[in-house]
N, C-alpha and C positions, 0 to 999 in steps of 0.2 A: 504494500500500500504506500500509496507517495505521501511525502512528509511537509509539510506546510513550510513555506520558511518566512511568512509572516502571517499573521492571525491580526484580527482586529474586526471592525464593522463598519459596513457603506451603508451612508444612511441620505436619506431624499427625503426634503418637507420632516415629516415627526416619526418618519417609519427609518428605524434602524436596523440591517441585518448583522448578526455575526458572519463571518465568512477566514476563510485562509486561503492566504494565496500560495500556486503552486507554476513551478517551472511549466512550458508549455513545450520546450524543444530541450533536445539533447546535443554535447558538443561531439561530433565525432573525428574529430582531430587527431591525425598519429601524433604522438608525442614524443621525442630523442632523448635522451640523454647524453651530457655530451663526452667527448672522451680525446687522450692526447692521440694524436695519428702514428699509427705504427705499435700501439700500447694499449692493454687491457686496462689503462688506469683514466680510473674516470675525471672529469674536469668538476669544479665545486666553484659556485659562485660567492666571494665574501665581502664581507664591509670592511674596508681597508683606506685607513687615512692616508691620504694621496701627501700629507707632507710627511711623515715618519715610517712609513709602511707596514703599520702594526694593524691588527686586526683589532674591531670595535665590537662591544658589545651594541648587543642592541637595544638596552637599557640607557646606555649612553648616548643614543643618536637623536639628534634634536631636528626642527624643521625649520627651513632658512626658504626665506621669499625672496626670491631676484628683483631688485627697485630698482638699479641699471648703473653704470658706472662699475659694473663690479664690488658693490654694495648688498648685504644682504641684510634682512632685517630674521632675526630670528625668531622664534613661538615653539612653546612646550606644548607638548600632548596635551598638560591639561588645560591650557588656555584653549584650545580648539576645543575641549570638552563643554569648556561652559558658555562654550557661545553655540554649540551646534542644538538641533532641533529635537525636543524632545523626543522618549520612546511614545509616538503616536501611534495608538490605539482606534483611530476614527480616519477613515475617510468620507469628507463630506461632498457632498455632491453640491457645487455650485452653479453649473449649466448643463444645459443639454444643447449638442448642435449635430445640425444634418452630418453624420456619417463621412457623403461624399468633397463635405467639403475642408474633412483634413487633409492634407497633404501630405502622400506616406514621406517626404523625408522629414517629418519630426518623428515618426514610429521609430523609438528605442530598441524594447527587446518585450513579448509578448509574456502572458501568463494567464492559468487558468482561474477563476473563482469560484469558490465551491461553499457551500453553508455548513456551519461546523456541526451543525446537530440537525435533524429529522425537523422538527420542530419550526425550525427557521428555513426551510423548502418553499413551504406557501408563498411568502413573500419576495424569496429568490425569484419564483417562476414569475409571480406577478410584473417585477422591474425587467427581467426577460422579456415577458412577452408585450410591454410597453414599448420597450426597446427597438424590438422585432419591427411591430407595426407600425413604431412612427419612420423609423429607418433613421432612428438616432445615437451619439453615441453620449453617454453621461461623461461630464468633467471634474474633475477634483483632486485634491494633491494629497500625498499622506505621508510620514518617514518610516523609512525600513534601515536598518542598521549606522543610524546615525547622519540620513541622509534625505534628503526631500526630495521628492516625484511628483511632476504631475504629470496625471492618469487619464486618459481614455477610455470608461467600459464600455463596450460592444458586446453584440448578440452574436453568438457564435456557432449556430443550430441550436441545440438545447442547453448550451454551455456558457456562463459569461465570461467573456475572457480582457483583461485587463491590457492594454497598450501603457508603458512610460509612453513620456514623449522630451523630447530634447526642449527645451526654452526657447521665446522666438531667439533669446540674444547668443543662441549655442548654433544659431543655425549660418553659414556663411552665403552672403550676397553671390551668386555668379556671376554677374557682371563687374565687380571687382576685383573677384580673385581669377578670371580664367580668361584667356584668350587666344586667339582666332576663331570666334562664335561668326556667326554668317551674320549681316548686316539689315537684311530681312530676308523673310522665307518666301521662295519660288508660290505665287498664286496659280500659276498654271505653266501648261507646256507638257512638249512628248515623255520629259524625263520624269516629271511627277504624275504622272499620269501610267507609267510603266511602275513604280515606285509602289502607287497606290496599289496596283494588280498584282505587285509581288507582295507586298503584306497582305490581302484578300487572300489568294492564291495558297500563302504559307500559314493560315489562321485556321484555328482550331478553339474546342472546349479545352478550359485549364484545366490540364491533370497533373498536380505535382508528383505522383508518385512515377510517370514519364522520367522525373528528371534525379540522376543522380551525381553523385561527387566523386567523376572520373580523374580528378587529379588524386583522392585516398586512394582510388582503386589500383591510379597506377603506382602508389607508395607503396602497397601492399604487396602486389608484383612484384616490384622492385625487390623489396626485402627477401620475398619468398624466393626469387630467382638466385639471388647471390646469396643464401642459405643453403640453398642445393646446387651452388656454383655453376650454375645455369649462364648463358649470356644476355645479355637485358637487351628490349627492344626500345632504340632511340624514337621518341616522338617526331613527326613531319615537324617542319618549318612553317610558321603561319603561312599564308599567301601574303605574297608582294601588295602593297598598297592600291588600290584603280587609281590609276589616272583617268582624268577629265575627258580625253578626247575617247577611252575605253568604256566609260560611266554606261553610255546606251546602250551600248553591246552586251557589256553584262548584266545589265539591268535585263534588258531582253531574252538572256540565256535564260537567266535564273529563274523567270515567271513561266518559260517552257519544262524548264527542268523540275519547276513546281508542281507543275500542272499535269506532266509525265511520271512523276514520282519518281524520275532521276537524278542522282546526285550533280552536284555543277563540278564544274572541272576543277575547284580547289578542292570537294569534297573528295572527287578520286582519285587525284593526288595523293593527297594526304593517308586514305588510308590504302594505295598501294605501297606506301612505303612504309606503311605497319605492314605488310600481310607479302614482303617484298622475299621469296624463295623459290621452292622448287615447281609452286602454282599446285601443287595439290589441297584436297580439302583437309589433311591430315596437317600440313602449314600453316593453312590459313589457320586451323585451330591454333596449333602452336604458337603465332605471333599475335592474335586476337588479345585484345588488353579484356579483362573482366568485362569493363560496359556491351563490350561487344557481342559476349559471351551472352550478358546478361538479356543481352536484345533480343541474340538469337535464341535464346532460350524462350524467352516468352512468346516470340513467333511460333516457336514448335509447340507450345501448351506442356511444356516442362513440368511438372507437380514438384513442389519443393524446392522450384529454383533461387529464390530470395535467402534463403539458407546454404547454399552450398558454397563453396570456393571456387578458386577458378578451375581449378584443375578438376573437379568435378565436373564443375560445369560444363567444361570442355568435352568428359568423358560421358555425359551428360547426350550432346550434342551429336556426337558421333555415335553414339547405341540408335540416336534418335534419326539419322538422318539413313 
């Protein structure tokens, strides 16, 4: 059972719930260790006073503000303690606003809300299904480990699920920070008009489970390969940039190769020089990275393929084909 890692209550007008908040995603990060090269001896990261070269406790380490000149103003732990935001217990609900009109770049990091007792269900589902049918999301801020948030609840099928959101003053202007933006946008012509028929063309229902994280996959490989001293297969080359006077042309490919269900000429590039050997089906397993695998597995109605490795999977493929 998942474990709350803040508890409190959202409350609207005079109706207060109890509720705990809970993670809503997992990180699946390979994670290293690090180590000196050539040597089984690990690397250790320490706090070390860069004028004497002694190591510090961490009892002893204070926190210094950069004011400029190369000036620091220093602050103790507990100065930051007594000015930080109480242990809040309430999140209050100050607004409600249309859904559509947040802007996912303040969307933080998601979580689920859940009512801590039977008891308090009723009123959960009630703010739910308010929620639902206006197509609203509730605002209000709350602290969790010493720290202030504000929150967006949304309807999330039958589940409410909590949004942070970054501050407007955490969010940065683009037209300050970045450049070569286009100067305005094309209203018309052959190119946006090809443009438009390749986004048509290549659009679909959102199914995230479609999409997975081919760069772990190939970490995983990686690892398993030179475990069993295998040789690793190098990833293609992006493609080369378009140029301007190519723009139509491959705009053009690409809305036939959409519309055909054939890869465009960077796609099969790229993965003949995964699948680059002796052209059997027995290679192409062998040089196929996991996603591949994974692809072709579900094309074949695999049972149990989301569980397997590659090297099943592969083994998988070939019983199957």
């Amino acid at each position: 059972m998942a474990r709350a890692i803040w508890t409190g209550s959202i409350s609207f007008g005079l109706v207060s719930i109890p509720v705990g908040l809970f993670s809503a995603t997992d990180d699946h990060t390979i994670h290293f260790h690090q180590f000196e090269r050539g040597t089984s001896d690990r690397v250790r990261n320490k706090r070390v006073n860069e004028r004497t070269g002694e190591e510090i406790d961490f009892a002893d380490i204070v926190k210094g503000a950069d004011v400029g000149d190369g000036e620091h103003v220093i602050v103790e732990p507990d100065e930051l303690e007594a000015i930080a935001p109480g242990r809040s217990r309430d999140l209050e609900i100050t607004d409600f606003v249309d859904l559509e009109e947040i802007d996912p770049l303040y969307f933080q990091r998601t979580y689920w809300l859940a009512p801590t007792a039977e008891q308090y269900a009723r009123p959960y589902g009630l703010l739910l299904a308010a929620l639902t049918r206006t197509n609203r999301a509730a605002i209000g801020s709350f602290v969790m480990r010493g720290k202030q948030y504000l929150a967006a609840i949304r309807p999330d099928g039958d589940v409410l699920a909590l949004e942070t959101l970054h501050f407007a003053d955490e969010v940065r202007d683009p037209h300050e920070e970045l450049e070569n933006l286009p100067s305005k946008l094309p209203a018309s012509g052959k190119e946006l008009d090809m443009a438009v028929h390749l986004v048509e063309s290549m659009s679909g229902p959102w199914k995230p489970e479609d999409y997975t994280d081919t760069y772990r996959d190939k970490v995983e490989e990686l690892i398993a390969d030179k475990q069993r001293g295998r040789q690793t297969v190098v990833e293609a080359e992006p493609p080369d940039p378009t140029e301007m006077s190519d723009l139509l042309a491959a705009l053009e490919e690409s809305v036939e190769a959409a519309r055909s269900g054939r890869r465009t000429r960077a796609d099969r590039s790229a993965k003949d020089d995964r699948t680059a050997g002796d052209g059997t089906a027995e290679d192409d397993l062998a040089n196929a990275t996991k996603a591949d695998l994974a692809a072709k597995a579900k094309e074949l109605d695999i049972k149990g393929r989301s569980t397997m490795t590659r090297d099943e999977l592969a083994e998988a493929i070939h019983d199957a084909s």
